[in-house]
C-alpha positions, 0 to 999 in steps of 0.5 A, spaced: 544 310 608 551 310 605 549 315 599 547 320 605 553 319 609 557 320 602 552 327 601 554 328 607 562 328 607 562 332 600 557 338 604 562 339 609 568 339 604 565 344 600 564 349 607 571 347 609 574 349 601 569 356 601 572 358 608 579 357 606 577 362 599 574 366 603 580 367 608 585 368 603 581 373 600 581 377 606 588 376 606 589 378 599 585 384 599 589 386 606 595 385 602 592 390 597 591 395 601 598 395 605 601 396 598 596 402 596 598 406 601 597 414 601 604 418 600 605 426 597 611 428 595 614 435 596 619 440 595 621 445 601 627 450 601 632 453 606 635 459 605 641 462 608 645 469 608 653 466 607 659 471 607 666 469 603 671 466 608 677 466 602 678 470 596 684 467 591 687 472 586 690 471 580 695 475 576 700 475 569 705 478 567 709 478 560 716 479 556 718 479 549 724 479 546 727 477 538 732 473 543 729 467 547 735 469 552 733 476 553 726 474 554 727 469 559 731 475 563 726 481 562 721 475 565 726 474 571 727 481 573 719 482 572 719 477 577 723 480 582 719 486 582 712 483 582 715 479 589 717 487 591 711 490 590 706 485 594 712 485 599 711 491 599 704 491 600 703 486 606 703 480 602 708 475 605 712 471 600 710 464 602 702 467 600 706 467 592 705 461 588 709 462 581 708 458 575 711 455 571 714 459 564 710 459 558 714 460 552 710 463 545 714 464 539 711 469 534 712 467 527 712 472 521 706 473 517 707 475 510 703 481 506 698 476 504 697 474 511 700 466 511 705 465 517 712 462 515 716 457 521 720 465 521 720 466 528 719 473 529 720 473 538 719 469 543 714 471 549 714 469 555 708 470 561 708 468 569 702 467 572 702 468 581 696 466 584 695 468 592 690 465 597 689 470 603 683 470 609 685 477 609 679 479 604 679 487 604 687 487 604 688 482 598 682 485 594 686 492 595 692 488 592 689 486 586 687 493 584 693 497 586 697 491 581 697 495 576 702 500 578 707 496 576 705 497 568 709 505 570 714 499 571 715 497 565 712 491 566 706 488 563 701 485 568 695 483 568 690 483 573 684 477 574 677 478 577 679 475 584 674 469 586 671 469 593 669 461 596 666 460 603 670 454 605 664 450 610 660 448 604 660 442 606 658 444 614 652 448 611 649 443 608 647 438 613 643 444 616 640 446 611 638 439 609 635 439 615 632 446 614 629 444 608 626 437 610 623 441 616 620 445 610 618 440 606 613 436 612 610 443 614 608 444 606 606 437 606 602 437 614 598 443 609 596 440 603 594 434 607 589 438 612 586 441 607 584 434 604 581 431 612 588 426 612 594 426 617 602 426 615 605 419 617 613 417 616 618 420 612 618 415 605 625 419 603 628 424 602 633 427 595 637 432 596 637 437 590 643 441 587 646 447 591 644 454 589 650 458 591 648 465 588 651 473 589 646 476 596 641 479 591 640 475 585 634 470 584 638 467 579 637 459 578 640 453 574 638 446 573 645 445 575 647 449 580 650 455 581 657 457 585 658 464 584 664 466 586 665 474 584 661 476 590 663 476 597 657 477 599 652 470 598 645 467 599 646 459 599 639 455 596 638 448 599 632 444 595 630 437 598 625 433 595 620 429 600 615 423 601 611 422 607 606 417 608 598 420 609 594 416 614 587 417 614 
């Protein structure tokens, strides 16, 4: 009798113990299933047609002299003259940043083409610099500068730059316009495999494609063209979203 009763607790111990393995199978194999979860990750882009809202241009002009004095002199009354012609041209005063001077000896070469510590002249050039809204006018100004070589003075004139200054505006749009692309690609490739789109997993902005209106020029690294007032700005943004069944 006691054996019986003995055989009798160890049978209902091994089904209490296999409903407890059982039980933690299902739990384990639920857990897998949560961690295995569906996801697809795309690319979506937004485009957007921007127009230049600044333009900065810049300018050099130069004096030489066998005396550092005279060098010095000839530069200050090229400057007057440059402060003169834009004046004269619409610029106003407060608009010229002028740089400092910087000074370059020019030493002596010899017949064999050593150079020696003769200082032959000095050379001295001034930049200025301008930022202006008013880009028709300045980009004007900046190819008529040159009138001031039948000056006597010897001015070079740079390829003016053009920025449009609410990047920083634009691109939590364009986030959002890239996203929106990116779920609509994502919809599709998820339809065609019998399966539906769930919640945004995450979302990485790529670099920015600022490039002139026309060019499909792209770079790893960006692109910020600033030679053209006209531009295209290209958002990229990579996403993941969960597939449901």
């Amino acid at each position: 009798m006691e054996n019986k009763r003995m055989l009798t607790i160890l049978l209902a111990a091994l089904i209490v113990m296999g409903g407890i393995v059982a039980s933690t199978y299902k739990v384990a194999d639920s857990l897998v299933e949560i961690k295995g979860t569906n996801f697809i990750t795309v690319s979506g882009s937004a485009r957007q047609q921007i127009t230049s809202d600044l333009m900065v241009w810049t300018g050099s002009f130069s004096a030489q002299s066998a005396s550092l004095k005279e060098a010095y002199a000839k530069l200050n009354a090229d400057q007057e003259k440059v402060k003169a012609f834009l004046s004269s041209k619409g610029i106003p005063e407060e608009q010229m940043i002028f740089s400092s001077i910087s000074t370059n000896p020019i030493y002596e070469v010899t017949p064999s083409g050593m150079y020696t510590m003769n200082v032959m002249a000095y050379r001295l050039e001034m930049r200025v610099e301008i930022s202006s809204t008013e880009l028709d006018k300045l980009t004007r100004v900046s190819r008529e500068v040159t009138e001031l070589i039948n000056e006597g003075i010897e001015f070079q004139s740079w390829q003016p730059q053009y920025f449009y200054t609410k990047i920083a505006d634009l691109k939590v749009s364009m986030l959002a316009e890239a996203t929106k692309d990116a779920k609509a690609r994502a919809e599709q490739i998820a339809l065609n495999t019998g399966g539906n789109i769930g919640k945004l997993r995450s979302a990485k902005m790529g670099v920015m494609q600022i490039t002139p209106a026309n060019s499909t020029e792209v770079s790893d690294y960006g692109i910020n063209d600033t030679s053209s007032i006209e531009k295209a700005i290209t958002a990229i943004v990579t996403a993941s979203f969960e597939i449901e069944d």
